[in-house]
Legacy VTK file of the C-alpha trace (Angstrom):
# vtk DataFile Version 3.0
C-alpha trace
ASCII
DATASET POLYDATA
POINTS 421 float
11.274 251.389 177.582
11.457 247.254 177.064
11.482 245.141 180.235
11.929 241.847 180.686
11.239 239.997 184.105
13.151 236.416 184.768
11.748 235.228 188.243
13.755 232.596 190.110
11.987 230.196 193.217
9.118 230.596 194.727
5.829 231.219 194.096
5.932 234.266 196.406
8.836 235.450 194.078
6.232 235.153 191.286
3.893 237.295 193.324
6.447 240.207 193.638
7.327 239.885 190.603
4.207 240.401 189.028
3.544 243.790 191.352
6.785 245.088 190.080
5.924 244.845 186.938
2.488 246.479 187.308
4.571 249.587 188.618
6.356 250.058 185.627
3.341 249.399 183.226
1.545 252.170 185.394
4.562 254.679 184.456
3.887 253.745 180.873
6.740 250.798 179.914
5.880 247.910 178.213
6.866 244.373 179.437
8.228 241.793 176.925
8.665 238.575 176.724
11.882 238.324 175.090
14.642 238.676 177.165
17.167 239.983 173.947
14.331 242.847 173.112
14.857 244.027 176.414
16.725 247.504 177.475
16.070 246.797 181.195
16.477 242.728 182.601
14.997 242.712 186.174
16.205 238.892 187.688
14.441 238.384 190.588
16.445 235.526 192.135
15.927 232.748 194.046
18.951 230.875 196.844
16.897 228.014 198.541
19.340 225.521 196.756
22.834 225.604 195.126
21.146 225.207 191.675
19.362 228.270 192.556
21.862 229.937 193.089
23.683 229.330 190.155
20.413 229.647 187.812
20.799 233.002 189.596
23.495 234.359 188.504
23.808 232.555 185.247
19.976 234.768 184.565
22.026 238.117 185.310
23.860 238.716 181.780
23.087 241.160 179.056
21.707 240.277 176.002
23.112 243.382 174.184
25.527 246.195 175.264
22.771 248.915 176.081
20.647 246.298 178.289
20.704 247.075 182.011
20.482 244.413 184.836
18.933 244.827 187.748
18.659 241.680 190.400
16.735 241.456 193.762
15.754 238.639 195.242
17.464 235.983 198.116
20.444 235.541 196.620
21.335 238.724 195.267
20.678 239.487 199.654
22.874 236.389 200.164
25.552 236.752 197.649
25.842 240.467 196.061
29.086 239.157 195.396
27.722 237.124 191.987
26.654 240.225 190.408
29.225 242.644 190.278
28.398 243.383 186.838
24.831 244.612 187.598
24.014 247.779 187.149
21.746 247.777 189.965
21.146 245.782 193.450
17.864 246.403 195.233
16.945 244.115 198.467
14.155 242.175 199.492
12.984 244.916 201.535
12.672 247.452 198.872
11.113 245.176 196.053
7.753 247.273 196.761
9.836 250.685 195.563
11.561 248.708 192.826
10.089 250.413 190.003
9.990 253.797 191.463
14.374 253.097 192.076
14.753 251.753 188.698
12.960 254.862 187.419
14.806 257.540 189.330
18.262 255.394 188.760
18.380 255.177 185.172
16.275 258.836 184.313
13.572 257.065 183.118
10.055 258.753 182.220
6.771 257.606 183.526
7.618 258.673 187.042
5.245 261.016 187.598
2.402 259.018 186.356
1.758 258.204 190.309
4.028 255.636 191.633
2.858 256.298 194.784
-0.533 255.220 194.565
-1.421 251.571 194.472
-0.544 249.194 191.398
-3.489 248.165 189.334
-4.483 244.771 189.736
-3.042 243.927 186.443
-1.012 240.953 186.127
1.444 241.844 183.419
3.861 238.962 183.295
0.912 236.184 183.172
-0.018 234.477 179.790
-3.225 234.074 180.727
-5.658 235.586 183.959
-6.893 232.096 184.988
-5.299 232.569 188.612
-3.059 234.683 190.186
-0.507 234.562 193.340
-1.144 236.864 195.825
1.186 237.747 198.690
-0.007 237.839 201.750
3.257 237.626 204.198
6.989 238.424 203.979
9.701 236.789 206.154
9.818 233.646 209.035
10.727 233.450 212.342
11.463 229.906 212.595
15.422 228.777 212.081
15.386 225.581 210.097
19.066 224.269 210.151
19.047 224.248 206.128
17.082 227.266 205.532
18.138 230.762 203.957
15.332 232.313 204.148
15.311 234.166 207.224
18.618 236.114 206.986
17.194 236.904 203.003
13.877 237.685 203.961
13.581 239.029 207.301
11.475 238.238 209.831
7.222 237.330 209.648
5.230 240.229 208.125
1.651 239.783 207.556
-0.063 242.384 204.892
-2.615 244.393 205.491
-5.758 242.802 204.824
-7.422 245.037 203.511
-5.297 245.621 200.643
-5.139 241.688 200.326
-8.933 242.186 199.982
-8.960 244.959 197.504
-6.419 243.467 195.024
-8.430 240.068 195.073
-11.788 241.580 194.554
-9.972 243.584 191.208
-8.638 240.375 190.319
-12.280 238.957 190.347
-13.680 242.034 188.853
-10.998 241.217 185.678
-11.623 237.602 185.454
-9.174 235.907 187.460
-10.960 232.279 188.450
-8.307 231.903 191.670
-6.553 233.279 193.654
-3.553 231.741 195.356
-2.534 233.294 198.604
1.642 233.003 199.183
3.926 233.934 201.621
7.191 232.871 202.629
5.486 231.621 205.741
1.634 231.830 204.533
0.671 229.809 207.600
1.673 232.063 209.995
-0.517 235.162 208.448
-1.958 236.823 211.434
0.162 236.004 214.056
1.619 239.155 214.336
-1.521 241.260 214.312
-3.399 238.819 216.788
-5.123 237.101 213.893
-4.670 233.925 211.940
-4.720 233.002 208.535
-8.137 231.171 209.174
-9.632 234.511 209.586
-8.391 236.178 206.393
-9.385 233.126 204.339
-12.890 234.026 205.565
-12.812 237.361 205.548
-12.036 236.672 201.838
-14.445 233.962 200.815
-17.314 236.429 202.540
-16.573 240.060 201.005
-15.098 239.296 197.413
-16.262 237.416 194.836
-12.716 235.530 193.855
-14.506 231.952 192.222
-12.046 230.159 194.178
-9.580 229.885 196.799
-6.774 228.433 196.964
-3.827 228.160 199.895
-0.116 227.292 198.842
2.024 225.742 201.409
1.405 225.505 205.107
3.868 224.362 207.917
2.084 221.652 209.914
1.621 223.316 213.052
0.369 226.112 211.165
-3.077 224.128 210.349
-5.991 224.760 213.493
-8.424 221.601 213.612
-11.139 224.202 213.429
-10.649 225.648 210.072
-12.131 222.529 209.030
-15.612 224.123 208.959
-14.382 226.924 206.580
-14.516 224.024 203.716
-18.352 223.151 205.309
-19.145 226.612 205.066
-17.476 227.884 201.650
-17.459 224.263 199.589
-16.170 224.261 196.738
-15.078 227.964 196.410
-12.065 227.107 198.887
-9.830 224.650 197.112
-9.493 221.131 198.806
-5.884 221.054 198.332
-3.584 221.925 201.117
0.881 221.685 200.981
1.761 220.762 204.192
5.894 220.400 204.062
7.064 217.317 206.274
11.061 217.694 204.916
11.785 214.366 206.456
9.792 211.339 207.914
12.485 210.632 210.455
12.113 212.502 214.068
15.967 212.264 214.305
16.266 214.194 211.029
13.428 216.445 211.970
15.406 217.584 215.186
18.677 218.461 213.090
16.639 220.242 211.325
15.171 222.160 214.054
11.562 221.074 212.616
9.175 221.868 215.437
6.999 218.605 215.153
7.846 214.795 214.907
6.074 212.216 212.479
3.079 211.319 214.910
2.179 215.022 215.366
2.088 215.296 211.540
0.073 212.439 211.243
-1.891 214.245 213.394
-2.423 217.052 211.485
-3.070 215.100 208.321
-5.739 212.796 209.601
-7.674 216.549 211.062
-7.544 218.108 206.851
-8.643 214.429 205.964
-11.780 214.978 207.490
-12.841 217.249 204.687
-13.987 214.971 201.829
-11.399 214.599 198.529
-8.557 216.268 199.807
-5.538 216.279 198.905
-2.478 216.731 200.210
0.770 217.097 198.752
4.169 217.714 200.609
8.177 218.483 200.479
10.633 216.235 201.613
14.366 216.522 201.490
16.725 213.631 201.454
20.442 213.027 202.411
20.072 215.588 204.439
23.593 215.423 206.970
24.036 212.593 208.853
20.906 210.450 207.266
21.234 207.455 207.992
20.235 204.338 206.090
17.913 203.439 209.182
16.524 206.899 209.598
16.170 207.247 205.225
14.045 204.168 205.322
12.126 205.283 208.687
11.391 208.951 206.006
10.296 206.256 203.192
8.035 204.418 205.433
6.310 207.393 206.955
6.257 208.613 203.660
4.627 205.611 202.344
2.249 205.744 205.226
0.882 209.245 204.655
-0.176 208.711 200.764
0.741 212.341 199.215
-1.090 212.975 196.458
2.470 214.622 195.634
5.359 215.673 196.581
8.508 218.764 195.851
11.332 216.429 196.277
15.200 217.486 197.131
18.497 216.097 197.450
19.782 218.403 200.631
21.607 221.355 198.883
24.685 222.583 201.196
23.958 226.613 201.796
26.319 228.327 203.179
25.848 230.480 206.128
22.871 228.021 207.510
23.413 225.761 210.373
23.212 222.601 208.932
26.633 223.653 206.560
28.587 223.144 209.470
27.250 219.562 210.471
29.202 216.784 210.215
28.475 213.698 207.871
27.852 215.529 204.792
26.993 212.571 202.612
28.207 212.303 198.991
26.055 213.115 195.694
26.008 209.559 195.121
23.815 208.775 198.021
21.732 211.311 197.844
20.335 210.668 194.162
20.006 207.058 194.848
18.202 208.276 198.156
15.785 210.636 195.736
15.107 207.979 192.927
13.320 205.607 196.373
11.536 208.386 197.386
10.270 209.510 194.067
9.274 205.599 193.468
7.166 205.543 197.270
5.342 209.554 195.830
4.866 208.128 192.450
2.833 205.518 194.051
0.775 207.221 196.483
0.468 210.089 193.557
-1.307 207.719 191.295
-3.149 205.791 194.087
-4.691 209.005 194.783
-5.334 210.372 191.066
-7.345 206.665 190.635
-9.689 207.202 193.414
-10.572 210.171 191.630
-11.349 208.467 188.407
-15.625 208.966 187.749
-16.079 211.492 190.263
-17.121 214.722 189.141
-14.896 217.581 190.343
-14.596 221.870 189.929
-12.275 222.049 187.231
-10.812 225.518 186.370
-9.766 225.126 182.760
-6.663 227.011 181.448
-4.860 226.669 178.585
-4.156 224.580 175.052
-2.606 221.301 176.043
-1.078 218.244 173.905
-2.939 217.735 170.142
-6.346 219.684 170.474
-6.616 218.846 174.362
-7.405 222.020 176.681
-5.476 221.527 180.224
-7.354 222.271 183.369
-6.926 222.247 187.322
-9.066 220.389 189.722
-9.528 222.219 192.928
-7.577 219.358 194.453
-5.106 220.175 192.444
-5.153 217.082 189.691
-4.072 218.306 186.045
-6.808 217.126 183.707
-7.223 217.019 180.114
-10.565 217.116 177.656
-11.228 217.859 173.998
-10.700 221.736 173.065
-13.626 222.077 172.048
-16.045 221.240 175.066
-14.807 223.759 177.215
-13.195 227.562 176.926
-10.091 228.801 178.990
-10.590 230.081 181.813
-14.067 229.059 182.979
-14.841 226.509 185.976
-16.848 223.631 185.470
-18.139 220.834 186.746
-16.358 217.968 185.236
-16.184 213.941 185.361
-12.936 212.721 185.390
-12.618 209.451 182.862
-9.548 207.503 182.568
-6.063 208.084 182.382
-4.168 208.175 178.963
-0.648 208.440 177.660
-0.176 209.368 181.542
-2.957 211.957 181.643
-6.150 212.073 183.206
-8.823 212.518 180.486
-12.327 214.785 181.887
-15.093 215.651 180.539
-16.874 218.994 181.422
-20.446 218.432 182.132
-22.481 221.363 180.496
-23.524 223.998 183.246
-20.571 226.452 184.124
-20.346 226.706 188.195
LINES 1 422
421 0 1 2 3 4 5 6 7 8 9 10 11 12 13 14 15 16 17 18 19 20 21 22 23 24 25 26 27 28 29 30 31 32 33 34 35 36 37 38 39 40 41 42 43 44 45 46 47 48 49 50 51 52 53 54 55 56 57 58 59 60 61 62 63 64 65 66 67 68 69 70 71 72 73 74 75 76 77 78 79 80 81 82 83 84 85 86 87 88 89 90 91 92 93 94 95 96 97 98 99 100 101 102 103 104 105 106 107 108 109 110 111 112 113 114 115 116 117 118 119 120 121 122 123 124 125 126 127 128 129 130 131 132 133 134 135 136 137 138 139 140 141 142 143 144 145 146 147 148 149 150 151 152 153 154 155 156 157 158 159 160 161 162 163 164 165 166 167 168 169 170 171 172 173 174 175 176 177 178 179 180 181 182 183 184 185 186 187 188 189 190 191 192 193 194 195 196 197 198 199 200 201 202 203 204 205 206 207 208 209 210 211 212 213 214 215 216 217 218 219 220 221 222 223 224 225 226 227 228 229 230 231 232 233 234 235 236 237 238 239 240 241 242 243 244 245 246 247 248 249 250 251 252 253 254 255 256 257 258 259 260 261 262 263 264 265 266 267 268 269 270 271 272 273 274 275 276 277 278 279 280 281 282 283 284 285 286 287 288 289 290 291 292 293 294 295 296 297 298 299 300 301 302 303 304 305 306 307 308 309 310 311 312 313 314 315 316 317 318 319 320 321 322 323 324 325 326 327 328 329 330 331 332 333 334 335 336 337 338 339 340 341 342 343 344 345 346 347 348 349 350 351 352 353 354 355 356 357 358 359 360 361 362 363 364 365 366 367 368 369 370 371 372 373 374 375 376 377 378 379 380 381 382 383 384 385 386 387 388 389 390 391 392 393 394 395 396 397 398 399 400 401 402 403 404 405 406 407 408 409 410 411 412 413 414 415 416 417 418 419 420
């Protein structure tokens, strides 16, 4: 049978997604990439914001009358209600048995080709094996006043590490470069096994031989001065690039929000990662969220402005229903909210290319991936700058030392220097 995945959000969903899919090659399917060649659509969707949401549901249609949709995902938890035509609903909490439902639902073969052993470390829906996602936690425990993700996903789960360990080490084995670990709460890995995620990064680093490391976002009080030394100790093979998420630079904001930190304990935080040389730090931030005010907006820009991201996810606030900050009072119109986004963009865009310049003539780990714009071959520094060089001085997916030249047409031009890492 044909199956087509469409993942939604995150890139935890992207994670899942991908071990889903390895179930269902194991049973002998094949995965396409075109969604009308398809007899089985899984959507894995995504609710963190009302476009989400839609995107969603809009994903769950049939290409053709024999094609059979099956959705999982946050807002398929949230809202079963938008897929009545689906011929299957499987929650968050069952996406590890999705195949093995999806099998036994519909009479398909291939079950007993052992579903219940582990997946391969195959990553089926990838273009290329440059770098994979791998999950390492499930859920949160924290109750941000805009967030969904709790009542979707449960609360903190940390996987077992040594299965984390095992599926990296067959990820090296097959070429992967990097490995990316994700979680809906990555940061808090451990906490529930008396551990931290400090301690799996270097339980990693020491006992597989993944080329490089790399963490995806952190919550600020997440990040322990210490680990500091794991960049000493590990150099380049652990990515100097950490996501911390700030959401808003204004303490009044942060409160509605039920954030557990104000700006100076952030700035904290930052100025204890900026100790390790050439990192960078990128961010989220949401604005108009309810009751911003024009003071406490421009407080978010100046902080903002003060930290220097090397980038930033940016949002309008997205009304979700069933989270606490739907019921809060001075919603503020679409208007203000865009024209709120456009200054923040302008105060990122400036720190983003502040930061990209002070890179220009150093020479950085590049991991190159892919074919980019008229004979150019695309690559990512391990603090996360895209870079560009001629095709034909380096090969996909190989790391490299590599100088990084000038910018043009917007991009930053490299050049690999010859000796692979």
């Amino acid at each position: 049978m044909k199956i087509h995945f469409q993942t939604l959000g995150c890139r935890l969903n992207q994670a899942e997604s991908e071990r889903m899919a390895r179930g269902f090659k194991l049973a002998g399917h094949k995965i396409t990439q075109k969604p009308e060649d398809a007899d089985l659509r899984i959507i894995n969707s995504c609710t963190v914001t009302k476009k989400a949401g839609d995107d969603s549901r809009r994903a769950a249609r049939a290409y053709h009358g024999e094609q059979k949709i099956v959705v999982t995902g946050c807002h398929s938890e949230m809202h079963p209600e938008d897929f009545v035509d689906a011929n299957l609903l499987i929650p968050n909490a069952e996406k590890e048995e999705l195949a093995a439902l999806v099998m036994e639902k519909f009479g398909m073969e291939g079950l007993a080709l052992g579903m219940d052993r582990d997946p391969s470390p195959i990553y089926p829906l990838s273009t290329n094996n440059t770098r994979a996602f791998v999950k390492i936690q499930d859920g949160c425990d924290m109750r941000c006043t805009f967030c969904l993700t709790t009542l979707a996903r449960g609360i903190s789960r940390s996987r077992e590490a040594g299965e984390i360990l095992d599926e990296i080490q067959a990820l090296a084995e097959a070429g992967c470069q990097e490995a990316v670990l994700t979680g809906v709460h990555a940061g808090s890995y451990g906490l529930d096994i008396h551990q931290d995620l400090g301690w799996l990064i270097e339980r990693i680093l020491s006992r597989t031989a993944i080329p490089r490391l790399r963490l995806s976002s952190l919550e600020p009080w997440n990040f322990r001065n210490h680990w500091v030394e794991l960049w000493d100790r590990f150099g380049e093979r652990l990515c100097r690039h950490l996501h911390m998420s700030l959401q808003s630079g204004s303490a009044s904001v942060l409160k509605r929000m039920a954030r557990c930190y104000d700006p100076p304990t952030y700035a904290e935080k930052l100025d204890a990662a900026r100790e390790i040389p050439g990192m960078a730090i990128t961010t989220d931030i949401i604005v108009g969220f309810p009751g911003e005010t024009p003071e406490q907006h421009a407080e978010s820009l100046a902080f903002a402005e003060t930290m220097q991201f090397s980038g930033a996810h940016l949002f309008c606030y997205s009304l979700r229903p069933g989270t606490a900050a739907a019921a809060l009072p001075d919603q503020l119109p679409a208007e203000v909210k865009k024209h709120r986004f456009h200054e923040m963009k302008s105060v990122i865009a400036q720190s983003e290319r502040a930061f990209s310049e002070s890179q220009l003539g150093k020479v950085l780990p590049v991991l190159w991936q892919q074919a980019g714009h008229e004979g150019t071959l695309r690559g990512l520094s391990g603090n996360y700058l895209h870079v560009h060089t001629d095709g034909t001085l380096a090969k996909a997916n190989t790391l490299t030392h590599t100088r990084l030249l000038h910018f043009q047409d917007g991009r930053i031009m490299a050049e690999p220097i010859p000796s692979d890492l």
